[in-house]
C-alpha positions in Angstrom: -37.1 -15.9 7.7 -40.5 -15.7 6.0 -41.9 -19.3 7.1 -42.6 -17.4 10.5 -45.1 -15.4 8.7 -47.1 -18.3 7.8 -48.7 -19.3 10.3 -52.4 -18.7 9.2 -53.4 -19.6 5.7 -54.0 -15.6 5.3 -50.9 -15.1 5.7 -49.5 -17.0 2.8 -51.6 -14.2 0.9 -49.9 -10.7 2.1 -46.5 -12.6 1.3 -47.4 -12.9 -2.0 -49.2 -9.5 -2.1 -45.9 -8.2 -1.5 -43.6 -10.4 -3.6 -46.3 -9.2 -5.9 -45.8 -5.6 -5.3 -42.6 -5.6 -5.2 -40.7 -8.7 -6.7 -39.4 -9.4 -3.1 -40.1 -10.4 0.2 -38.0 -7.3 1.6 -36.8 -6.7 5.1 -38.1 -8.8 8.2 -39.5 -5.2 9.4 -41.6 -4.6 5.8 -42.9 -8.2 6.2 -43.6 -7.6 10.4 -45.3 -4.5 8.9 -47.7 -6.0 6.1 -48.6 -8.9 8.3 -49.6 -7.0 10.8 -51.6 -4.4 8.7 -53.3 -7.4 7.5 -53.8 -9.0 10.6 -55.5 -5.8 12.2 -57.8 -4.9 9.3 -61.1 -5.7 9.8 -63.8 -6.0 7.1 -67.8 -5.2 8.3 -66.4 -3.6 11.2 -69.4 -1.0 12.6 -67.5 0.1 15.2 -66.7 3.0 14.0 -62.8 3.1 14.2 -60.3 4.4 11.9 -57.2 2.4 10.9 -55.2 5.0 13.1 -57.0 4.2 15.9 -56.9 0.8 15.5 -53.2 0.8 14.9 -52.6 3.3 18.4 -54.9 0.8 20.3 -52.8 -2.6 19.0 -49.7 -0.9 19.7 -50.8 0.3 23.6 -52.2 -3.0 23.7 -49.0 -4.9 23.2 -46.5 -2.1 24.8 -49.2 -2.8 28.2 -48.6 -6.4 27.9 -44.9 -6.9 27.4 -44.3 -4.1 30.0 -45.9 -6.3 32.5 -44.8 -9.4 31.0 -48.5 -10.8 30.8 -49.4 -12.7 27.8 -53.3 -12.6 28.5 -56.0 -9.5 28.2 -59.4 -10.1 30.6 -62.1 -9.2 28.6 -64.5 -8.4 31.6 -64.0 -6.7 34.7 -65.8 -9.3 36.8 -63.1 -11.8 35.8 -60.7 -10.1 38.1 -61.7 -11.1 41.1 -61.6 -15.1 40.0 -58.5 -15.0 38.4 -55.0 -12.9 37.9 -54.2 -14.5 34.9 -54.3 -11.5 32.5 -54.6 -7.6 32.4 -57.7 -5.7 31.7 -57.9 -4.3 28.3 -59.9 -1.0 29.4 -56.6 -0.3 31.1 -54.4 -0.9 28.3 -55.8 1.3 26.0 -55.2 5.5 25.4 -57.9 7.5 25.1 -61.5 7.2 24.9 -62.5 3.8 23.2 -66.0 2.6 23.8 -67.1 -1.1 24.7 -67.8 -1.9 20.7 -64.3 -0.2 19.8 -62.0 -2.3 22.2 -64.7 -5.6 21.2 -63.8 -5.0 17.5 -60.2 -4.4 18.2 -59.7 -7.8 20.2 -61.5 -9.7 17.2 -59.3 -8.6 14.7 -56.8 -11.9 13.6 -53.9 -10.5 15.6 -55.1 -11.9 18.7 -56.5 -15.0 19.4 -59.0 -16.2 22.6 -57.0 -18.2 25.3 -60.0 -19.2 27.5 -62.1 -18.2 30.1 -62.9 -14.4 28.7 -58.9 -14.4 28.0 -57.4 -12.8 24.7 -53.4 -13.3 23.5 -51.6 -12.0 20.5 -51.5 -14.2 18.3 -47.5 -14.8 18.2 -45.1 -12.7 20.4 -43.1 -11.8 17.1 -46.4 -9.1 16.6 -46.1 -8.4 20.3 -43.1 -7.2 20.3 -42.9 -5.5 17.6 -46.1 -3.8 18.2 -44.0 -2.3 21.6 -41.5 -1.6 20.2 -43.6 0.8 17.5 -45.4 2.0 20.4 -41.8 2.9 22.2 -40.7 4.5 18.7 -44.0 6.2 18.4 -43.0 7.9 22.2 -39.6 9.1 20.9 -41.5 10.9 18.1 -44.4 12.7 20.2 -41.1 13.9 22.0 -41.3 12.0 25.4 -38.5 13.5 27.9 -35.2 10.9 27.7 -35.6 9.9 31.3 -39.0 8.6 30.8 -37.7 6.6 28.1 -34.2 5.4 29.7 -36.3 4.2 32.7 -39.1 2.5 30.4 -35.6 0.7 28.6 -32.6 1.0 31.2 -32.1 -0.4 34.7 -29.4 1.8 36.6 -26.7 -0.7 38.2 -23.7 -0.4 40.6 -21.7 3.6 39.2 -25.1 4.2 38.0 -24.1 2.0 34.9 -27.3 1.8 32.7 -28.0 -1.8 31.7 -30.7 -2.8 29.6 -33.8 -4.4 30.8 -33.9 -8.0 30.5 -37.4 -7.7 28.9 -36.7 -4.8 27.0 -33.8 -6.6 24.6 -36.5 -7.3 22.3 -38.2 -4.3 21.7 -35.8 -1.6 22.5 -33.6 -1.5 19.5 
């Protein structure tokens, strides 16, 4: 399942860093993994963010998005009253990130501009995975199971838990 990874000409480069590395492609999660380490690294970036950071913002970014099913991020606030095509990415992201932290983040080759001050990750594969690192990153700071089960579960007729629709993707 490799060819999905090659979507950029970049990305024909971390493949082979890692067959490279380590004689093998590996798993579909240690090739998610490089290409997206490689995707949100940033050379000349004076924004002043650490790779932590950068990696907490993608993942809230894309955990934000797939919650509310949105593909698009509005860049500017003064886009929301012209159109409801996208989120805002102030909102989407934990913390305190300044206006030059959440403009580097956004220019980084994971996402891509749509149009009309509109950003998108640049395939849903990253999306989703992204999420779901951002759900596992919840079950490690200890967030209480009923947070999680509603984030994941819908409760049905016997309150029978049944698993979001959306949430197939990301949740295992």
């Amino acid at each position: 399942d490799a060819v999905e990874f090659l979507g950029r000409p970049d990305d024909a480069q971390v493949l082979y860093r890692i067959w490279l590395h380590k004689g093998q492609l590996g798993s579909k999660t240690e090739m998610m993994e490089a290409s997206t380490e490689s995707k949100l690294r940033l050379i000349n970036d004076s924004a002043d963010l650490s790779t932590f950071k950068v990696r907490a913002g993608a993942n809230a970014l894309c955990a934000c998005l797939h919650m509310t099913q949105n593909l698009n991020v509005q860049l500017e606030d003064q886009l929301a009253a012209t159109t409801t095509n996208g989120i805002l990415l102030r909102y989407c992201l934990p913390g305190s990130w300044l206006e030059s932290q959440r403009q580097s983040l956004i220019t980084r080759p994971l996402f891509d501009a749509a149009a009309f001050g509109l950003v998108r990750v640049h395939h849903r594969s990253h999306q989703e995975y992204l999420a779901a690192c951002w759900l596992k990153d919840l079950m490690q700071l200890e967030c209480r199971y009923f947070e999680l089960r509603q984030l994941i579960f819908a409760t049905g007729a016997g309150n029978t838990l049944t698993i979001r629709p959306f949430m197939k993707s990301v949740a295992a």
